[in-house]
C-alpha atoms as one frame of an Amber mdcrd trajectory, in Angstrom:
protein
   0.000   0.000   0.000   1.558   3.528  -1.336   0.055   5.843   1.089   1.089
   9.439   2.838  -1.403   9.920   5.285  -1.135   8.597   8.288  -4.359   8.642
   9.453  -5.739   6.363   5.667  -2.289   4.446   6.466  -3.627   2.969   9.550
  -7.106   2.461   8.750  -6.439   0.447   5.331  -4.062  -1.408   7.229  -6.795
  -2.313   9.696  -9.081  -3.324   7.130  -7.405  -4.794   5.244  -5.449  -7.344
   7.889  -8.946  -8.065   8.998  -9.622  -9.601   5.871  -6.507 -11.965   6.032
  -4.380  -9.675   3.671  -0.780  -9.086   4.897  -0.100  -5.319   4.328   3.490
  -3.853   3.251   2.457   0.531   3.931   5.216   2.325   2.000   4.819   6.474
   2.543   7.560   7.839  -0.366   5.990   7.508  -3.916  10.523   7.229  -4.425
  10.126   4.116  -2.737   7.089   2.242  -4.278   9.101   0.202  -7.091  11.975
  -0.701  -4.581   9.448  -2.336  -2.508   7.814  -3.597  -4.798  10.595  -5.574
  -6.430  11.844  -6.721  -2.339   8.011  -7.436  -0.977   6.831  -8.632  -4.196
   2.879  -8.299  -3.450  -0.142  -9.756  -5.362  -1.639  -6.392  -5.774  -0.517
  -2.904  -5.348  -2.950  -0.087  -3.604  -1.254   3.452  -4.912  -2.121   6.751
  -3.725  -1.396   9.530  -6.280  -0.310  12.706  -4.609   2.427  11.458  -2.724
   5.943  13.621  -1.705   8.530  11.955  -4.220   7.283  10.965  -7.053   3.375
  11.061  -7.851   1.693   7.285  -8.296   0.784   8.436 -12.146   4.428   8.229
 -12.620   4.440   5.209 -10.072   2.498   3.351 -12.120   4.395   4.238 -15.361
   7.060   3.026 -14.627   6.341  -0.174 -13.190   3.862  -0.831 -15.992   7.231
  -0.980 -18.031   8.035  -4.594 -16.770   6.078  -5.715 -14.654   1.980  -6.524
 -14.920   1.473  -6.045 -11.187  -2.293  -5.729 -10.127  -2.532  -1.768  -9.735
  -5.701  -0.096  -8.193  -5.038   3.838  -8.126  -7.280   5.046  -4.541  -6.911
   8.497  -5.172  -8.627  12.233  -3.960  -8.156  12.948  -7.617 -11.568  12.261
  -8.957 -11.855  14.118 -12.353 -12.718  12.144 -15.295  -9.433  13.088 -16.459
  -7.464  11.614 -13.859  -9.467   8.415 -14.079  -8.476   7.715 -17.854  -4.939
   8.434 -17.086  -4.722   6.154 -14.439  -6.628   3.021 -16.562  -4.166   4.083
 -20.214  -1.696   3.837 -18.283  -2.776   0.412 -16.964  -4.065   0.148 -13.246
  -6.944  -1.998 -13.133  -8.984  -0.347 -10.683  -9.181   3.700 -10.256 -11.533
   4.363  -6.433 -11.698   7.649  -5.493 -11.599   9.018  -1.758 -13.728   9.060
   0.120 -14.776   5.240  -0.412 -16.490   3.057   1.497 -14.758   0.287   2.975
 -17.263  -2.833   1.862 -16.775  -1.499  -1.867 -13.039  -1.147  -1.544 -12.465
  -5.141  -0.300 -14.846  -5.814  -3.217 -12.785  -4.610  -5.166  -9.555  -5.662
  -4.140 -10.908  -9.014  -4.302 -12.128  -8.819  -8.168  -8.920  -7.744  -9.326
  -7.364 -10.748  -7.357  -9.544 -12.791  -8.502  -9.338 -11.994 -12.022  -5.522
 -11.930 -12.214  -4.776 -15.126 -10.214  -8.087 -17.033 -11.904  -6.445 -20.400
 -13.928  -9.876 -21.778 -15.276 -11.115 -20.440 -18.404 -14.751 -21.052 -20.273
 -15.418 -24.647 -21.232 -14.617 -25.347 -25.256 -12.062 -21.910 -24.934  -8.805
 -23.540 -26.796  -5.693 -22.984 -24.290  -3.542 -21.307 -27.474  -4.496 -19.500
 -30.217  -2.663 -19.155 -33.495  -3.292 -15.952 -36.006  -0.274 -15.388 -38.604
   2.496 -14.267 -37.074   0.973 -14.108 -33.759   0.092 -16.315 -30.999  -1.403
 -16.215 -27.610  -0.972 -18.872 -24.617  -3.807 -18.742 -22.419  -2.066 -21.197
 -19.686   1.301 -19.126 -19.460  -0.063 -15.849 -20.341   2.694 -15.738 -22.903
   1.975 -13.624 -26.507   4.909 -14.099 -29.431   4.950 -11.666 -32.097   7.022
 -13.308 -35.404   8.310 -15.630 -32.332   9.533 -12.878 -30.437   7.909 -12.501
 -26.930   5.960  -9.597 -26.090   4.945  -8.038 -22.441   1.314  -7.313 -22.177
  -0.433  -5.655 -19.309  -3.518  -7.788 -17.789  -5.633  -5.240 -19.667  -4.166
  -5.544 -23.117  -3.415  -9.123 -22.898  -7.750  -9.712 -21.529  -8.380  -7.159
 -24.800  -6.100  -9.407 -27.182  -7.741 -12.895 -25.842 -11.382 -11.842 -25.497
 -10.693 -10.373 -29.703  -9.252 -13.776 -30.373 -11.608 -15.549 -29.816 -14.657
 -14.318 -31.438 -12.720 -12.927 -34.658 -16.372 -12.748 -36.211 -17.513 -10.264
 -33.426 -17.461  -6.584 -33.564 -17.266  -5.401 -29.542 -18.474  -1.430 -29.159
 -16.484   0.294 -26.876 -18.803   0.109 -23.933 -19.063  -3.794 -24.479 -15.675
  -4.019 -23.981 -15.127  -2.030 -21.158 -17.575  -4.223 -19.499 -15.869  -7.143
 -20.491 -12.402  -5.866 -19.499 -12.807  -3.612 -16.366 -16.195  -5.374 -15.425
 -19.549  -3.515 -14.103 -17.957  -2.213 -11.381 -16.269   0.719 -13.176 -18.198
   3.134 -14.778 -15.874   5.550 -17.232 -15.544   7.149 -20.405 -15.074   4.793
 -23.381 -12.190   6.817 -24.251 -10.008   4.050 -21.895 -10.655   1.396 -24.207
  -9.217   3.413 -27.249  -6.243   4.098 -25.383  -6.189   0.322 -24.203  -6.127
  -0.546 -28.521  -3.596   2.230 -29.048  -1.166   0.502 -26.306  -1.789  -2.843
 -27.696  -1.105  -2.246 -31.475   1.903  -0.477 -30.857   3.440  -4.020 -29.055
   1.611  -6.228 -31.785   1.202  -4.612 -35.067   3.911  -3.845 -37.409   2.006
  -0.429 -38.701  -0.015   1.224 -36.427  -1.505   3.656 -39.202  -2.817   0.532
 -41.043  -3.223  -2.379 -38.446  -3.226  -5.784 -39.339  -4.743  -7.575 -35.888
  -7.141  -5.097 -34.635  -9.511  -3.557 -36.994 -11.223  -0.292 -36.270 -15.131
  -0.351 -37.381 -15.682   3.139 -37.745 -18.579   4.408 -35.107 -18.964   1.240
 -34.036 -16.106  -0.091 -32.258 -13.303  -2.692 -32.850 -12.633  -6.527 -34.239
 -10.153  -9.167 -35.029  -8.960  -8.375 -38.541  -7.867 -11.912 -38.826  -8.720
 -15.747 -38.404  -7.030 -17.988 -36.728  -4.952 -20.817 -37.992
């Protein structure tokens, strides 16, 4: 937990111990990543404003290797902050105040969803486009056989694409399907999500191969698989 206040600092670690969670509080936004990389958590709760270095840039950075769960609990509750937050790859964004049932809700969902091993019955565990293929069981996507890192959000967007190449998803079906009911934003994520996704899979962004924009409709897998 990346948190400055004292006073939040002590009651999130009382709620969330009470829940069976064992809680690492780190105070310096400087020191999130070191932490991070010695405590090595299931899921990371980031304030924002915090002296050092703010948890937007927190989260950068650590969305450059690492796909660490990341919910943003932040007093910064414009619509603007929110979609910075989820481009730049938390999976959660709760604003302050919150109330304490919803926040363990939470936390559990994006455990749940980012530790979860089954997957629908008659889902194939790999799927093989040209040039690309996607591992459902090791979470691993290859690019020309080269390995690339996706975030849980771009590698749920890739899968969910994958398989229904048929199916065009509007952008409010697929921020259901990716962030779930609980979050209620601006579509504008999920274009951001597609922009950070072609630019690790596609070899032209300006005339993508993989993910097909339907004009004022939404998005679809250009391709079948093999």
């Amino acid at each position: 937990m990346a948190e400055d206040d004292a006073t939040i600092q002590q009651f999130l670690h009382i709620l969330l111990t009470r829940e069976g969670y064992s809680v690492k509080v780190v105070g310096q936004g400087s020191e999130v990543i070191k932490e991070c990389l010695n405590y090595k958590p299931d899921l990371l709760l980031l304030d924002i404003m915090m002296p050092g270095m703010d948890g937007f840039e927190v989260c950068r950075k650590i969305r450059k290797d690492s796909n660490l769960p990341i919910i943003i609990l932040s007093a910064k509750e414009t619509s603007e902050d929110k979609n910075l937050g989820l481009s730049l790859g938390c999976d959660d964004y709760i604003t302050k105040p919150f109330d304490s049932t919803e926040l363990i809700l939470r936390v559990n969902a994006v455990l749940r969803r980012t530790k979860e091993n089954s997957q629908p019955v008659n889902v194939p565990n790999i799927v093989e486009l040209p040039g690309l293929t996607i591992n459902y069981i090791s979470r691993i996507t290859e690019v020309r056989g080269k390995e690339v890192d996706l975030t849980p959000k771009e590698y749920a967007l890739l899968w969910l694409l994958a398989n229904r190449p048929e199916q065009v998803f509007t952008r409010e079906q697929l921020l259901y399907q990716i962030w779930d009911a609980n979050y209620y934003g601006s579509p504008t994520v999920v274009t951001s999500l597609v922009k950070r996704l072609r630019e690790k899979i596609e070899s032209d962004v300006t005339n993508p191969y993989y993910i097909k924009t339907i004009h004022g409709v939404g998005y679809k897998l250009g391709v079948k698989p093999c």
